[in-house]
LUMMARTOR-669464 format. One record per residue: residue number from 0; residue in three letters; x, y, z of N, C-alpha, C in turn. Coordinates in nm, 4 decimals, always signed. Layout:
// LUMMARTOR-669464
{NUM; ala; {X; Y; Z}; {X; Y; Z}; {X; Y; Z}}
...
***
This chain:
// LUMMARTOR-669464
{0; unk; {-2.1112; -1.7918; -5.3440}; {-2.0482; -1.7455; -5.2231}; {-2.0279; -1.5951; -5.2293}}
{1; unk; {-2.0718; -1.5405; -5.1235}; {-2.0144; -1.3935; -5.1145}; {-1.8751; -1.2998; -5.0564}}
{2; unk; {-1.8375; -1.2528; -5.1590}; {-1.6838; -1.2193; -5.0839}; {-1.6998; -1.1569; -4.9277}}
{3; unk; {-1.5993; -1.1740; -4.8898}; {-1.5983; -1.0985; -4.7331}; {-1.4786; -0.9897; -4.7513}}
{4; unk; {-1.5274; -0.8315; -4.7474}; {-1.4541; -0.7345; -4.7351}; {-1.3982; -0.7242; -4.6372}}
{5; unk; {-1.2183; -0.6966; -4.6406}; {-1.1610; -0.6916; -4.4813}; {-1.1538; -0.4899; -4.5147}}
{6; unk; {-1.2292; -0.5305; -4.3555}; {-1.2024; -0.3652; -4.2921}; {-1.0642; -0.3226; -4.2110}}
{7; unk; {-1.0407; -0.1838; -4.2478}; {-0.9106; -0.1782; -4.1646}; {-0.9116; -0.2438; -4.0162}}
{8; unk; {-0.9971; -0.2719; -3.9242}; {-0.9981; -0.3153; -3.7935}; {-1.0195; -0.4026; -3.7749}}
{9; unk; {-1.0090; -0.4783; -3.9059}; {-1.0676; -0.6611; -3.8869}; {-0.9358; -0.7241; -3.8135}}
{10; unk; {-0.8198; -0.7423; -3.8314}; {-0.7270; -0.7843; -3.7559}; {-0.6571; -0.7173; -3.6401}}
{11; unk; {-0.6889; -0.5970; -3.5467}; {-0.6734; -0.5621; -3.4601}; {-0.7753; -0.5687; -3.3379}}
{12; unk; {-0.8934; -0.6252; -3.4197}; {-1.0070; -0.6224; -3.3093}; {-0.9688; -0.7578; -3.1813}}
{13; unk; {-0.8644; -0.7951; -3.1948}; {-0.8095; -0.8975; -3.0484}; {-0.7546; -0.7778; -3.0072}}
{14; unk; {-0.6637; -0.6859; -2.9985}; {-0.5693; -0.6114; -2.9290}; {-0.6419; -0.5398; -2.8996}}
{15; unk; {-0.7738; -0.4801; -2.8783}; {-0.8640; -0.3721; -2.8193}; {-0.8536; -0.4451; -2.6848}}
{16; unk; {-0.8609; -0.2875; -2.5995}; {-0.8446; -0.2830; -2.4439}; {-0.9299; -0.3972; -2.4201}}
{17; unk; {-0.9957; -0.4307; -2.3146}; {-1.0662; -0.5320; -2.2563}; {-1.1035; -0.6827; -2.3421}}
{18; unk; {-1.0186; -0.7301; -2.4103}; {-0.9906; -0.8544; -2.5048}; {-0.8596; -0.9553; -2.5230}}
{19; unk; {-0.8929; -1.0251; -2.5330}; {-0.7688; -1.1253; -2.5201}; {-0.6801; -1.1526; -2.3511}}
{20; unk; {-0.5725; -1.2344; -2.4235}; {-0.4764; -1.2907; -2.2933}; {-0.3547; -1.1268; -2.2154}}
{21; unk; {-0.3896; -1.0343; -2.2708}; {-0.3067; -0.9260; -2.2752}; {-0.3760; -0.7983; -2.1588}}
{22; unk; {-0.5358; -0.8307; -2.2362}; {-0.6175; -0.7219; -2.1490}; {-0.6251; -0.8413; -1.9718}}
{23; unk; {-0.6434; -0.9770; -1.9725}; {-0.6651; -1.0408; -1.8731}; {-0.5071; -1.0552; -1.7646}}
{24; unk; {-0.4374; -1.0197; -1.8695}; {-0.2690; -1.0435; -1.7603}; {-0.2992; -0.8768; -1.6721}}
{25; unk; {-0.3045; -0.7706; -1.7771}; {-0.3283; -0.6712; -1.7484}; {-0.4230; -0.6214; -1.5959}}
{26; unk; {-0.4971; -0.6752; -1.6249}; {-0.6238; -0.6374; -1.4796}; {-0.5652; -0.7688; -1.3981}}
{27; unk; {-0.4758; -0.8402; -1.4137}; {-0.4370; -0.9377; -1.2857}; {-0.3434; -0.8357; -1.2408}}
{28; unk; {-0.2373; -0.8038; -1.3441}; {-0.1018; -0.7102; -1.2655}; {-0.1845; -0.5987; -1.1787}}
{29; unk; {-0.2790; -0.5187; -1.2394}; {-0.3492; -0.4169; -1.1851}; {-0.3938; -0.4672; -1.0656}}
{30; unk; {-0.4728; -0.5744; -1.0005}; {-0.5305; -0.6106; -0.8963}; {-0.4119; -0.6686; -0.7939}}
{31; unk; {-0.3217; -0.7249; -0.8319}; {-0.1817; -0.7200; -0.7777}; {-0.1414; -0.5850; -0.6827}}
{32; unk; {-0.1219; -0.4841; -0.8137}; {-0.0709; -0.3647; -0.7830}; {-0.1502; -0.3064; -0.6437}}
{33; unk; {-0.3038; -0.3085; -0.6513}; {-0.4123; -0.2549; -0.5665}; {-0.3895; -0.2880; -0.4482}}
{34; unk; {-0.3828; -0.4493; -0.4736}; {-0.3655; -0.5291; -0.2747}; {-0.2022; -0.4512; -0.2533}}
{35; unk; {-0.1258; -0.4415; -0.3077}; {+0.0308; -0.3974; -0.2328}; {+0.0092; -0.2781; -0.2011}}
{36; unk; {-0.1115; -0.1319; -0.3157}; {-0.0767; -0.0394; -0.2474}; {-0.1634; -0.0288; -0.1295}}
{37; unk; {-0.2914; -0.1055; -0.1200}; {-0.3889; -0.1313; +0.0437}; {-0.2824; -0.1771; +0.1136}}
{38; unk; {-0.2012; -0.2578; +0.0779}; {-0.1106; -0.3024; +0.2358}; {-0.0032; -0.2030; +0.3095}}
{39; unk; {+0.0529; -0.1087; +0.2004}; {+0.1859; -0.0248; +0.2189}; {+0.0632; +0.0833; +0.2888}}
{40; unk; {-0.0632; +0.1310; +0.2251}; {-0.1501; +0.2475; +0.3052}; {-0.1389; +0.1832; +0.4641}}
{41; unk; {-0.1599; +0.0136; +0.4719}; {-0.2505; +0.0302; +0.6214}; {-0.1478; +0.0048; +0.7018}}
{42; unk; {-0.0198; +0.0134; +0.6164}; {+0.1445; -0.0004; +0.7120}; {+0.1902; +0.0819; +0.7136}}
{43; unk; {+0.1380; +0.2359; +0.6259}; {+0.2071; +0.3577; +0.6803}; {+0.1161; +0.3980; +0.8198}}
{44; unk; {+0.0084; +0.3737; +0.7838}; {-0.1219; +0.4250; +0.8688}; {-0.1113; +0.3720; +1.0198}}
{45; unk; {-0.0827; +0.2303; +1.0602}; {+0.0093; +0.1752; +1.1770}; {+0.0565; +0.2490; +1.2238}}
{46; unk; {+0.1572; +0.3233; +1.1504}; {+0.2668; +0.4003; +1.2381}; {+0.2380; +0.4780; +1.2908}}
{47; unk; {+0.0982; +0.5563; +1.2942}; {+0.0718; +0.6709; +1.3341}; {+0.0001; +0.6317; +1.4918}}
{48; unk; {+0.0447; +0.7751; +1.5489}; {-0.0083; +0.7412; +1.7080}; {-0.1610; +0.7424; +1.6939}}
{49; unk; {-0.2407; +0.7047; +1.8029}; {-0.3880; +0.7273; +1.8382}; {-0.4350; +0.8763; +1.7674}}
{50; unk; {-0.3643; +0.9716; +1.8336}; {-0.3949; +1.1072; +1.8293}; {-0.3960; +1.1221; +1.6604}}
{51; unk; {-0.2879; +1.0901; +1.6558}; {-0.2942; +1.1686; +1.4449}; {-0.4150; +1.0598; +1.4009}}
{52; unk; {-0.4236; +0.9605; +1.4247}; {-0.5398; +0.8611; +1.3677}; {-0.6448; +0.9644; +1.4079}}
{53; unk; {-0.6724; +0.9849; +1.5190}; {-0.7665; +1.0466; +1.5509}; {-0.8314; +1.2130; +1.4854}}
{54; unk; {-0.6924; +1.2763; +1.4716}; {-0.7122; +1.3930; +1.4007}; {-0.7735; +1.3573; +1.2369}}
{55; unk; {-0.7320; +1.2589; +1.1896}; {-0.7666; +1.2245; +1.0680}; {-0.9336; +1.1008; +1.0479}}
{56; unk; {-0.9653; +1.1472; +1.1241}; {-1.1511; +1.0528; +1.1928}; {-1.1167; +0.9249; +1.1604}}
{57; unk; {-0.9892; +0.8401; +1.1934}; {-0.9364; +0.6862; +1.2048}; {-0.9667; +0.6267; +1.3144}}
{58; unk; {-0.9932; +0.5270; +1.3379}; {-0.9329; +0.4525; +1.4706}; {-0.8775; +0.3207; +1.4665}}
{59; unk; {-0.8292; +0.2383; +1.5206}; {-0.7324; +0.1367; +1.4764}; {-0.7978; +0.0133; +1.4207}}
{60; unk; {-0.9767; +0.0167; +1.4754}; {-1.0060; -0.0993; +1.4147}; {-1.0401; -0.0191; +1.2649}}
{61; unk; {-1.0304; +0.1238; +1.2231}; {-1.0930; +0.0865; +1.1143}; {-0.9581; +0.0583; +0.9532}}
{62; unk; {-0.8589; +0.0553; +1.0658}; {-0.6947; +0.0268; +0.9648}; {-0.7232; -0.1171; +0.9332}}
{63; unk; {-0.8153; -0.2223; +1.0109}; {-0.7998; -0.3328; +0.9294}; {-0.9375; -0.3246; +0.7836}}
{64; unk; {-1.0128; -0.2181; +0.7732}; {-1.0804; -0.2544; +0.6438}; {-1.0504; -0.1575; +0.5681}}
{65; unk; {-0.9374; -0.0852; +0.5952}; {-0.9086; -0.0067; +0.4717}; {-0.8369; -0.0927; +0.3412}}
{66; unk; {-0.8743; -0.1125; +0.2446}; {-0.7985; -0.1461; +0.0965}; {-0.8526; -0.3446; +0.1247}}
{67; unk; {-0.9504; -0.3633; +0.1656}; {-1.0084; -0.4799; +0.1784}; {-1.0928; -0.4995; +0.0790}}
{68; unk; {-1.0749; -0.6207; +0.0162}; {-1.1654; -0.6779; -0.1096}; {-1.3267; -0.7080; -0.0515}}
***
């Protein structure tokens, strides 16, 4: 049998970014976070009259595909 050398990164290689139950909670909270701040953008963006939509090249249909999956 041949020994198996542990490298310093042999037991941290689960806790690297994009791995495990930690990186997957992570990009759920993140995709969470995304849809609330698309909804708070297209509910500040509401408030605004025609004209400021307009000064800013908006128009009201295009407030429903802003921050859309």
């Amino acid at each position: 049998m041949a020994a198996h050398t542990l490298t310093p990164d042999a037991f941290d290689r689960r806790l690297k970014p994009g791995h495990g139950l930690i990186a997957a909670c992570s990009k759920i909270a993140a995709t969470f976070r995304e849809q609330a701040d698309a909804t708070r953008t297209r509910a500040r963006l509401a408030q605004l009259t025609d004209r400021q939509l307009d000064d800013i090249g908006l128009c009201r249909a295009d407030l429903q595909r802003i921050g859309r999956f």
